[in-house]
BALOBA-1460 file (C-alpha; in Angstrom, 3 decimals):
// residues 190
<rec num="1" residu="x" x="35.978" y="-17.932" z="29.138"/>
<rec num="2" residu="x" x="33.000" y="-19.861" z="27.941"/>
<rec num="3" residu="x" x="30.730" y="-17.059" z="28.754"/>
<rec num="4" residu="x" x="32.044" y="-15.005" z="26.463"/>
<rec num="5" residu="x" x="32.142" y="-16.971" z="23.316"/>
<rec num="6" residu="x" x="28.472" y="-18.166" z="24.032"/>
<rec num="7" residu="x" x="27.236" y="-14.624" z="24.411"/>
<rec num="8" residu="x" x="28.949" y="-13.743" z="20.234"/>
<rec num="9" residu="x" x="27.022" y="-16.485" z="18.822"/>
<rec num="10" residu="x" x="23.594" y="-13.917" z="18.194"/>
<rec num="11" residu="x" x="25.698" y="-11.302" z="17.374"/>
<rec num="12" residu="x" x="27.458" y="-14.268" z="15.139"/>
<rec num="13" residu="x" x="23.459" y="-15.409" z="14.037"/>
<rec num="14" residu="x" x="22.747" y="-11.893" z="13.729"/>
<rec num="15" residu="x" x="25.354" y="-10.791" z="11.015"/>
<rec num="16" residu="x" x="25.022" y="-14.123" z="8.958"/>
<rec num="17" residu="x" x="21.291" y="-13.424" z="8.393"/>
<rec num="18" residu="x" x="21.739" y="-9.676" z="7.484"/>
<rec num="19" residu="x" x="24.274" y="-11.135" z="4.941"/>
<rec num="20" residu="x" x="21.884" y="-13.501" z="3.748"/>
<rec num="21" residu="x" x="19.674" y="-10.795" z="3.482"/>
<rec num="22" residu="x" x="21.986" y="-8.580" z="1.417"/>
<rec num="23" residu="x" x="22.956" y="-11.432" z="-1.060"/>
<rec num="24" residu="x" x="18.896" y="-11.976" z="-1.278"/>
<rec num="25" residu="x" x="18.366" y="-8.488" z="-2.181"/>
<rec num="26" residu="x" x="21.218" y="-8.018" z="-4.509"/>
<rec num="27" residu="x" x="20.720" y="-11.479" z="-6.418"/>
<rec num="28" residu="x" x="16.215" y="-11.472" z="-6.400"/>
<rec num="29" residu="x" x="14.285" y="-11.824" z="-9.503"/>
<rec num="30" residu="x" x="11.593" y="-10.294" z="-7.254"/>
<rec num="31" residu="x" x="9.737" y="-7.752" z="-8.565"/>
<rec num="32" residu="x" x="10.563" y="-5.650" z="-5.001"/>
<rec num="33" residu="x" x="13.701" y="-6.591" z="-5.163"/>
<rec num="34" residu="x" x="14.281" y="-5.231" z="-8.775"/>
<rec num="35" residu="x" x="11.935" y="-1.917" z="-8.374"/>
<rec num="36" residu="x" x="14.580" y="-0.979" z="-5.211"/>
<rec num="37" residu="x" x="17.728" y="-2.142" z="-7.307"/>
<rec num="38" residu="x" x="16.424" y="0.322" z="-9.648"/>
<rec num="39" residu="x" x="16.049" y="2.922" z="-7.241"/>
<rec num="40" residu="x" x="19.005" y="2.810" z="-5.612"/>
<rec num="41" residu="x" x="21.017" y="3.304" z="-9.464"/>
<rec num="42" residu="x" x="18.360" y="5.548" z="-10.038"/>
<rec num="43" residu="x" x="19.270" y="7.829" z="-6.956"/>
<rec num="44" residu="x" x="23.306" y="7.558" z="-8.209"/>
<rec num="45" residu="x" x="22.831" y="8.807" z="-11.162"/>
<rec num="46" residu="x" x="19.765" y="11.317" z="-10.604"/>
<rec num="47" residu="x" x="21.456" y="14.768" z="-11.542"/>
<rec num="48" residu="x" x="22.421" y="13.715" z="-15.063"/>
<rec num="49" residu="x" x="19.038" y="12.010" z="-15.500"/>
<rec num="50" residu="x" x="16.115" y="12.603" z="-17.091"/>
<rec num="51" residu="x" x="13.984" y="16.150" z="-17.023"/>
<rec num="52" residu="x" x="15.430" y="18.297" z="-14.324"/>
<rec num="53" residu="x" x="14.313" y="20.146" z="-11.610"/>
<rec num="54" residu="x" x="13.619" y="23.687" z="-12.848"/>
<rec num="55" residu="x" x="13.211" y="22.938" z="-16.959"/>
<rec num="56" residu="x" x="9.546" y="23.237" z="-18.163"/>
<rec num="57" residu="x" x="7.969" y="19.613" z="-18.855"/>
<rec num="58" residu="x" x="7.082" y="18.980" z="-22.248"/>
<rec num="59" residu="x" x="3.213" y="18.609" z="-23.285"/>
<rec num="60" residu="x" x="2.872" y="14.984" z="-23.211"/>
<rec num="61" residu="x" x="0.012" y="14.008" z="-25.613"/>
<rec num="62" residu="x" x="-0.369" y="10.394" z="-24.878"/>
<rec num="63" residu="x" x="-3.597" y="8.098" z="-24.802"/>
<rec num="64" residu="x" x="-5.541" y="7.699" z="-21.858"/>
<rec num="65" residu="x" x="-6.251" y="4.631" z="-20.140"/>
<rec num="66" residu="x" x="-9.840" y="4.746" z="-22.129"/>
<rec num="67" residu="x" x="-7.507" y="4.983" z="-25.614"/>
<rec num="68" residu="x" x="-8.787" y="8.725" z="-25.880"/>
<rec num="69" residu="x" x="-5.584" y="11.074" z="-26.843"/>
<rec num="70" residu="x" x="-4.766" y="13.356" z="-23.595"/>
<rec num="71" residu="x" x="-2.619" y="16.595" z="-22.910"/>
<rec num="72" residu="x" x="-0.785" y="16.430" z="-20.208"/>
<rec num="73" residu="x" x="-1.484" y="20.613" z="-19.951"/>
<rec num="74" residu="x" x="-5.020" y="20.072" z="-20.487"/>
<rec num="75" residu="x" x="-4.988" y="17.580" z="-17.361"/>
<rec num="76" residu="x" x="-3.700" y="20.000" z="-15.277"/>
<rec num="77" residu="x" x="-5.134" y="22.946" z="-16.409"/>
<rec num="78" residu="x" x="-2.632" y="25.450" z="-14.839"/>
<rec num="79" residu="x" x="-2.497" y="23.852" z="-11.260"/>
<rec num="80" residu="x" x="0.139" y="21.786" z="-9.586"/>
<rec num="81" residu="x" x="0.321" y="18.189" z="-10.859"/>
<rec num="82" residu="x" x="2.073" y="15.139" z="-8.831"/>
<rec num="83" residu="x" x="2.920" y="13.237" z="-12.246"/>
<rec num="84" residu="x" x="3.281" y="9.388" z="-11.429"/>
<rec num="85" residu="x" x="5.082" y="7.231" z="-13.367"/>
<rec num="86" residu="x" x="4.341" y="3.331" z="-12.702"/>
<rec num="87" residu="x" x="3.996" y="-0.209" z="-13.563"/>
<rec num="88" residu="x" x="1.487" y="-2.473" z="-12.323"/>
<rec num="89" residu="x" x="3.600" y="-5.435" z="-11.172"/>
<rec num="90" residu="x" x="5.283" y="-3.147" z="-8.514"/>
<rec num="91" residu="x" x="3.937" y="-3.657" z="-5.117"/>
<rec num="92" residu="x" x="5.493" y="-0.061" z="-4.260"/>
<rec num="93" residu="x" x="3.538" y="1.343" z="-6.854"/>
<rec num="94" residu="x" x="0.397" y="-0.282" z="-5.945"/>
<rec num="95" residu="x" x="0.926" y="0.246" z="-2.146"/>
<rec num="96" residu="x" x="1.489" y="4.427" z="-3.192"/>
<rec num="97" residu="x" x="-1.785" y="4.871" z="-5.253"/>
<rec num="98" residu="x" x="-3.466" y="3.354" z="-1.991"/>
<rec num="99" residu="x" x="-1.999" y="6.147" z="0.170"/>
<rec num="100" residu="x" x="-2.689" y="8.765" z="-2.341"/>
<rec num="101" residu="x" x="-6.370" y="7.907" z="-2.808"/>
<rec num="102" residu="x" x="-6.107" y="8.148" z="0.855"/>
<rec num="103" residu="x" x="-4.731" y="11.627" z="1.073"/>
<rec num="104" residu="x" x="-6.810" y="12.758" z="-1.817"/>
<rec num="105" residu="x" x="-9.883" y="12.000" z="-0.173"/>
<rec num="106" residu="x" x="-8.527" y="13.005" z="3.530"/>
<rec num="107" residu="x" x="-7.969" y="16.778" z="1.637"/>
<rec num="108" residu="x" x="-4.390" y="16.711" z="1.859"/>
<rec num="109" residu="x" x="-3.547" y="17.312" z="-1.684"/>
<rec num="110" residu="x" x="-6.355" y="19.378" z="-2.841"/>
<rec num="111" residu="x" x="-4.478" y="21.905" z="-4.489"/>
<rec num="112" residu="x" x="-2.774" y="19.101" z="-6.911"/>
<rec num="113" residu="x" x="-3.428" y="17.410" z="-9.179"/>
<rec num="114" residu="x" x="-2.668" y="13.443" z="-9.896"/>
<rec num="115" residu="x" x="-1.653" y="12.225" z="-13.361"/>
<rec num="116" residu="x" x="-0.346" y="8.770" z="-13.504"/>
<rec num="117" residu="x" x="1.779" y="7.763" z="-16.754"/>
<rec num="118" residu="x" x="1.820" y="3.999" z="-17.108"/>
<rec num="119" residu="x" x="4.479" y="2.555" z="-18.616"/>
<rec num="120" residu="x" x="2.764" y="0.183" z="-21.119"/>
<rec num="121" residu="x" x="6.239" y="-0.805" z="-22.884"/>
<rec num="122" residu="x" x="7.189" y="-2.622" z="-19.624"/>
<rec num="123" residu="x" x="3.930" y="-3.807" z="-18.593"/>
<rec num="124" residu="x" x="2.190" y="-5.030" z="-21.514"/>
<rec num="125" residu="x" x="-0.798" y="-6.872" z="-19.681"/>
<rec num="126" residu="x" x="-2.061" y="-4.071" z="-17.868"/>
<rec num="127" residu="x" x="-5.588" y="-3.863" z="-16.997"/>
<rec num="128" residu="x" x="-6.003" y="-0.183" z="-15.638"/>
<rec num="129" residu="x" x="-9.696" y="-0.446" z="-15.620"/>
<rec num="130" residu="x" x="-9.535" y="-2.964" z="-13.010"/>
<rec num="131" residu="x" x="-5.782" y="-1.814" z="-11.426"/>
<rec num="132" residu="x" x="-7.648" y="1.252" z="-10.468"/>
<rec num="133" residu="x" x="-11.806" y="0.412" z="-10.001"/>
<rec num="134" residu="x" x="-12.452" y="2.445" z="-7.026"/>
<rec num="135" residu="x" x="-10.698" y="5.386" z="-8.705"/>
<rec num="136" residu="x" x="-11.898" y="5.775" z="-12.097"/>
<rec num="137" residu="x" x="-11.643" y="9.595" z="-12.682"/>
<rec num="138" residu="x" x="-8.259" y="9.275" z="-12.025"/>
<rec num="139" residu="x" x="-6.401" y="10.415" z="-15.638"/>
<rec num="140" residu="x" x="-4.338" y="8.025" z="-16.282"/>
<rec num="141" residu="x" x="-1.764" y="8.454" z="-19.527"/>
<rec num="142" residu="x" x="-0.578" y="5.412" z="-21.587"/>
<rec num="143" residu="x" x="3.234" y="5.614" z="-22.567"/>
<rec num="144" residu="x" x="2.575" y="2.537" z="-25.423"/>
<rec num="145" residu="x" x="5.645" y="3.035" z="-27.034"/>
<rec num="146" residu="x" x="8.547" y="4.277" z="-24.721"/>
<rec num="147" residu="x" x="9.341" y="7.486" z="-25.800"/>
<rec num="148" residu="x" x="8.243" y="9.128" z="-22.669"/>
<rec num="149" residu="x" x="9.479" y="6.504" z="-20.151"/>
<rec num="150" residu="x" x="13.196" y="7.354" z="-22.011"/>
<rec num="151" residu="x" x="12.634" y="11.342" z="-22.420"/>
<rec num="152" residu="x" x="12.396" y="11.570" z="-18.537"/>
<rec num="153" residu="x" x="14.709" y="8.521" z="-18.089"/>
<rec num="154" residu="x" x="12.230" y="6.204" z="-16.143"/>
<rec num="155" residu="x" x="14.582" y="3.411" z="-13.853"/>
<rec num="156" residu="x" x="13.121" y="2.815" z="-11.107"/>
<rec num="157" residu="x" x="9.200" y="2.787" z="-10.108"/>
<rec num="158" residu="x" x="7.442" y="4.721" z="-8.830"/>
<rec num="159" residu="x" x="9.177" y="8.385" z="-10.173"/>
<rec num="160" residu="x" x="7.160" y="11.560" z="-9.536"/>
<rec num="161" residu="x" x="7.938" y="14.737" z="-10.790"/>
<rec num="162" residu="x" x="6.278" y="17.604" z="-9.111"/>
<rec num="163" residu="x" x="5.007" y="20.567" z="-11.382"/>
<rec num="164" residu="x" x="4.279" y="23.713" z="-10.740"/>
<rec num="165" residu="x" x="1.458" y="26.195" z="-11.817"/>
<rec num="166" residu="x" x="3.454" y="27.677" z="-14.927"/>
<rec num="167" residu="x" x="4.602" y="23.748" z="-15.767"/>
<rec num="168" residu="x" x="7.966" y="23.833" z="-14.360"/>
<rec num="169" residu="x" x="9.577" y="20.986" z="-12.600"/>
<rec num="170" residu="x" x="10.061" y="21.867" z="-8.412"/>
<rec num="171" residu="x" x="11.454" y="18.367" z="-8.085"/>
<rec num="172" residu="x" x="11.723" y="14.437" z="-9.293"/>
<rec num="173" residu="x" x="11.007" y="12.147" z="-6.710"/>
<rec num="174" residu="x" x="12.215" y="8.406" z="-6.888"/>
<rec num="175" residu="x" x="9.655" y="6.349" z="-4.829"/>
<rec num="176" residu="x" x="6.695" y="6.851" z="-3.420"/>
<rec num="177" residu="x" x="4.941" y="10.485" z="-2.204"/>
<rec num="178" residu="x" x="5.014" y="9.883" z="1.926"/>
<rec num="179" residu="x" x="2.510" y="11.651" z="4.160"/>
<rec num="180" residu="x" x="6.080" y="13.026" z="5.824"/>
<rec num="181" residu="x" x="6.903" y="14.336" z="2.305"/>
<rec num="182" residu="x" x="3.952" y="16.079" z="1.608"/>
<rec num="183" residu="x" x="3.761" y="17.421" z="4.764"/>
<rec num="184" residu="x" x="7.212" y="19.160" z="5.236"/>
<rec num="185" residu="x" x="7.862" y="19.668" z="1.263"/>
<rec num="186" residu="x" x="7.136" y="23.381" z="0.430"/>
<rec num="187" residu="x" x="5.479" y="22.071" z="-2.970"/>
<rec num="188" residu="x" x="2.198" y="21.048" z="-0.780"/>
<rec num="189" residu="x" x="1.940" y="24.036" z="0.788"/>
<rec num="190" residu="x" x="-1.167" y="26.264" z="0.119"/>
């Protein structure tokens, strides 16, 4: 009988620490910790929020990161745009520029085009000259005031809506673009 109740106690170990793990995750200040809180409500209420899937984005005229005012239309030019919108302090963010710099340069998204929208309202001491040396002619729009962040209902970081050719939305994405994604989505395709 003393077997038995010695072989529960890492199953006992092993639930305890995934609770402490839950309780972490639910109660963090940590910037992870918030950026997946605010997925996860995101993802619940992501058919009532912000620009849909099949409405035509607005042109954003916003100021890039250089203070020079930017179309969103003229960035694009007619092709398909990945449009990124991020903070700085999240370490998802960060971690998904990284892998699409990678992909860019690997030829995997050469038929669309990157726009990041930083969310300036939230991240006040931003320096995107320096977040993104190594990838300067990347445009980068400055959402200074809000307005954008709450017309497309911005929670959690990174969002990306996909647009197509004729500036309709194929999809909004909440996290990071995957190599699986972009592989298997139809949007990628040629």
């Amino acid at each position: 009988m003393r077997i038995i109740h010695l072989r529960k106690w890492p199953l006992i170990i092993t639930c305890l620490l995934l609770a402490a793990g839950a309780f972490w995750a639910s109660q963090s200040e940590h910037d992870w910790a918030q950026s997946q809180r605010a997925m996860v409500e995101a993802d619940a209420e992501a058919p009532a929020a912000g620009v849909q899937e099949g409405e035509t984005v607005s042109d954003i005229q916003l100021p890039d990161k250089n203070g020079e005012r930017q179309s969103l239309y003229d960035l694009t030019d007619g092709k398909k745009a990945a449009v990124v919108f991020f903070t700085t302090w999240c370490e998802v963010c960060t971690e998904h520029w990284g892998g699409l710099q990678e992909l860019k340069q690997a030829g995997k998204l050469e038929n669309t085009e990157i726009v990041g929208v930083h969310l300036k309202s939230i991240d006040d001491d931003a320096d995107l000259h320096d977040y993104f040396s190594g990838w300067e002619s990347l445009p980068i729009l400055v959402d200074g005031d809000g307005k954008v962040k709450k017309q497309f209902e911005i929670i959690g970081m990174p969002t990306v809506y996909l647009v197509d050719e004729q500036n309709q939305i194929q999809r909004r994405v909440l996290g990071p673009l995957t190599p699986h994604l972009i592989e298997k989505d139809p949007f990628f395709a040629e």
